[in-house]
N, C-alpha and C positions, 0 to 999 in steps of 0.2 A: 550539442552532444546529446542527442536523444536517441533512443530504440526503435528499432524497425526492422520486422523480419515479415517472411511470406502470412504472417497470422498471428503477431504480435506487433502492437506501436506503444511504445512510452512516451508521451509530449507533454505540453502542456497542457491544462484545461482548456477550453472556449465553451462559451456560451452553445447550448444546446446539447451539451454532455449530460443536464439532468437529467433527461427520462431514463435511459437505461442507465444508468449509477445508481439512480433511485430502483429500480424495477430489481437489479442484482444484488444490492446490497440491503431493502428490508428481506432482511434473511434471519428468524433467530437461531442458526445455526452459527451466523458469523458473529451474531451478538453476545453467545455465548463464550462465544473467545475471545471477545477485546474488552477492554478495561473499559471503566463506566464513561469514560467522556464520550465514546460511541453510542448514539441515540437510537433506542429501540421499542418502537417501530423507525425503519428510516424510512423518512416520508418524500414525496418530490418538493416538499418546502424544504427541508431540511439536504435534501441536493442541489437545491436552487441556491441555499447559502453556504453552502460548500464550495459549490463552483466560484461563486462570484470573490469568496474567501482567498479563494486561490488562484486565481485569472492571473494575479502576477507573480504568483508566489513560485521559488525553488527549493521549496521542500514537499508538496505534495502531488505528486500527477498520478492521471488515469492510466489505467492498463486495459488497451484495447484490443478487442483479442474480434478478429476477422468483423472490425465494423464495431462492435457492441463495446461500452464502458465497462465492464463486467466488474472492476474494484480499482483498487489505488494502493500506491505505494507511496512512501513517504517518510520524515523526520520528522520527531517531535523532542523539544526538549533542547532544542542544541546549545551548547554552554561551549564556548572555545571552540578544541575541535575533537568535540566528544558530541553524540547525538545518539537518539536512540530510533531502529528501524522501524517501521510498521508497513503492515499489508496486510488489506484484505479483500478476499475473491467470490462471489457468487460460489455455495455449492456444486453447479452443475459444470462447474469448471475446475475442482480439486482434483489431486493426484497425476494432471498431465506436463507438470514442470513449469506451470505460468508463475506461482508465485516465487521459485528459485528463481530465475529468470527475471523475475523484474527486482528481487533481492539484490541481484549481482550489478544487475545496471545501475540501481538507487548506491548503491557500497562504491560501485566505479566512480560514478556520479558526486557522489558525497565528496569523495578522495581528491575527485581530478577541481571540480568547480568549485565544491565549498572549502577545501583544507581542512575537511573534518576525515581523522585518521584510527579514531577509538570508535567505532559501533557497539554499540548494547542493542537487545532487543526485547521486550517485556513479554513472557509467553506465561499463557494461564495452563498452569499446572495437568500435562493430560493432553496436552496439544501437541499431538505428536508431529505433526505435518511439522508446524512451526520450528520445533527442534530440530528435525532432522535438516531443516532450509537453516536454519541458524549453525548448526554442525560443519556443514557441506561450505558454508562460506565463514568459518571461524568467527563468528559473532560473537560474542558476551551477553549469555544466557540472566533474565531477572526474573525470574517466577513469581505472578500473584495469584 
């Protein structure tokens, strides 16, 4: 159960997804918004252990927007069947409904494969985009 539209794919990782993951996501725009476990500068080492992090993992995948890695969506945190969202996108791809959209997959996702039925979402104070995606799909808002 994975995503795929004419200019969106949600999968899994594989090998070769570092360069553009790395290229979209050392961003201090997005560093700005995620809690400190996000490494800033993100470097292509620090893509290379991401991917390989998650090669078999069902909590993190890329979001591939016409070919390119541009960010990731993902769970952190899952305790039972409660977890908390996360997503983040390359600036030059904010505002066009990629991250609601792979929000809603990850919440489908979460619901249908893991039996995780309680989403939280951690948004840094000010992050309006974030809200508004966590609003639109009734999430449980945790501001730091």
């Amino acid at each position: 159960m994975f995503y795929e539209s004419n200019d969106l794919i949600i999968r899994p990782y594989r090998s070769g997804d570092e360069a553009s993951l790395a290229f979209y996501s050392n961003n201090r725009h997005i560093a700005a918004q995620m809690s400190k476990w996000f490494p800033s500068p993100f470097t292509y080492d620090d893509a290379l252990v991401w991917v390989a992090d998650n090669l078999q993992s069902n909590s993190n995948f890329p979001i591939i927007y016409y070919g390119d890695v541009i960010g990731n969506v993902g769970l952190r945190n899952i305790s039972g069947n409660s977890a908390e969202i996360v997503v983040w996108i390359g600036p030059d791809f904010w505002n066009k409904g990629i991250g609601t959209r792979a929000c809603q997959w990850m919440a489908d996702f979460a619901k249908a494969e893991l039996k995780i039925n309680k989403l939280s979402a951690a948004i840094k104070s000010g992050n309006v985009a974030a809200e508004r995606i966590a609003e639109r799909l009734k999430i449980t808002r945790n501001e730091f």
